[in-house]
N, C-alpha and C positions, 0 to 999 in steps of 0.2 A: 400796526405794529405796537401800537404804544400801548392798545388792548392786552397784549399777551403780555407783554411788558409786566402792565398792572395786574394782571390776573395771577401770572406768575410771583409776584411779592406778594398778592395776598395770599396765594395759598402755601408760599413757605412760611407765614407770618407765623409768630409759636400761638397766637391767640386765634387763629382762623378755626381751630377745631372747635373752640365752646362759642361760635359763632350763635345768636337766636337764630327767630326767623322773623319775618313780615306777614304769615301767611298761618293764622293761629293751626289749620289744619294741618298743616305740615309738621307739627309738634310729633305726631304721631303718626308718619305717612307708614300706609300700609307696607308690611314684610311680602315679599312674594307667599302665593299660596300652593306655590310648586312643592310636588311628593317627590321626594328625594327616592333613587330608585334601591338604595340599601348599599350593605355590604361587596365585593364584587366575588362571585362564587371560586371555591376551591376544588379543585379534585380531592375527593378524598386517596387517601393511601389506604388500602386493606393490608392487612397486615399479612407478609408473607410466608407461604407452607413450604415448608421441607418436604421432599418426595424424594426418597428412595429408590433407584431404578440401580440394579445389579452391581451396588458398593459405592455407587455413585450418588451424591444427594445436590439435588437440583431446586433450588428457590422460584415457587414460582406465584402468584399473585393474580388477581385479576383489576383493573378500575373500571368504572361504571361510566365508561367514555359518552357514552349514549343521553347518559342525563345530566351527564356536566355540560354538553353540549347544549341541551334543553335549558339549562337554568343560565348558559353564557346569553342566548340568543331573549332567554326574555327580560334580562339583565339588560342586553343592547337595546332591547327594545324602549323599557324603564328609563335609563340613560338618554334615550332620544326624545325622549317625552319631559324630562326634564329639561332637557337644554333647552327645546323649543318654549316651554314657558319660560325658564328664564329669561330667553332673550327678548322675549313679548315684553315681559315687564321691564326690562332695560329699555327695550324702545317704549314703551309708557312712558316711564321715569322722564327720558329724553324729550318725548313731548311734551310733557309739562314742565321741564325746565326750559323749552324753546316759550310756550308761550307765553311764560314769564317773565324772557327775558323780552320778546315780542311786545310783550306791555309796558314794557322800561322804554325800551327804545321808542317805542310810540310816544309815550309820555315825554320822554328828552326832546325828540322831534317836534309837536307841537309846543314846548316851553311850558310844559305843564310837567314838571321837572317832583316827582314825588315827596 
């Protein structure tokens, strides 16, 4: 408890964000190299015709339902290939902050206190 406790005041501390590191490599840790899947697609609008049918004028138009669908589904597609990297790299990240922390602790435990 007393963990959270402290974890929790360091990370409201106002100095906790220009924190260094210990770990010169980490100065630069890799950005994910996940492809972002773009914009998310629209229908287009065609612009509508007037038709004239016996004094009566009837607006009618068509959308290209077929290929918006096309572009929703590889759009879904793009998206899921996204997420699933990201999340690889989240659990990356994680593992290497576990075994970091793993080495702390190890070090605390035998009194070889860093």
């Amino acid at each position: 408890m007393k963990r959270i406790v402290l974890l929790a005041l360091m990370l409201a501390a106002p100095g906790a964000a220009s924190a260094g590191t210990n770990f010169p490599a980490l100065r630069d840790y890799p950005a994910p190299d996940c492809v972002r899947p773009g914009d998310k697609p629209v229908m287009a609008q065609d612009a509508p015709k007037v038709v004239d049918a016996g004094g009566v004028s009837f607006k009618t138009g068509t959308r290209d339902v077929r290929t918006y669908n096309e572009q929703i589904a590889a759009y879904n597609v793009a998206l899921a290939a996204y997420t699933r990297c990201l999340n690889a790299y989240v659990d990356n990240a994680q593992a290497d902050m576990n075994a970091i922390r793993d080495k702390v602790n190890q070090a605390v435990t035998t009194s070889q206190a860093p």
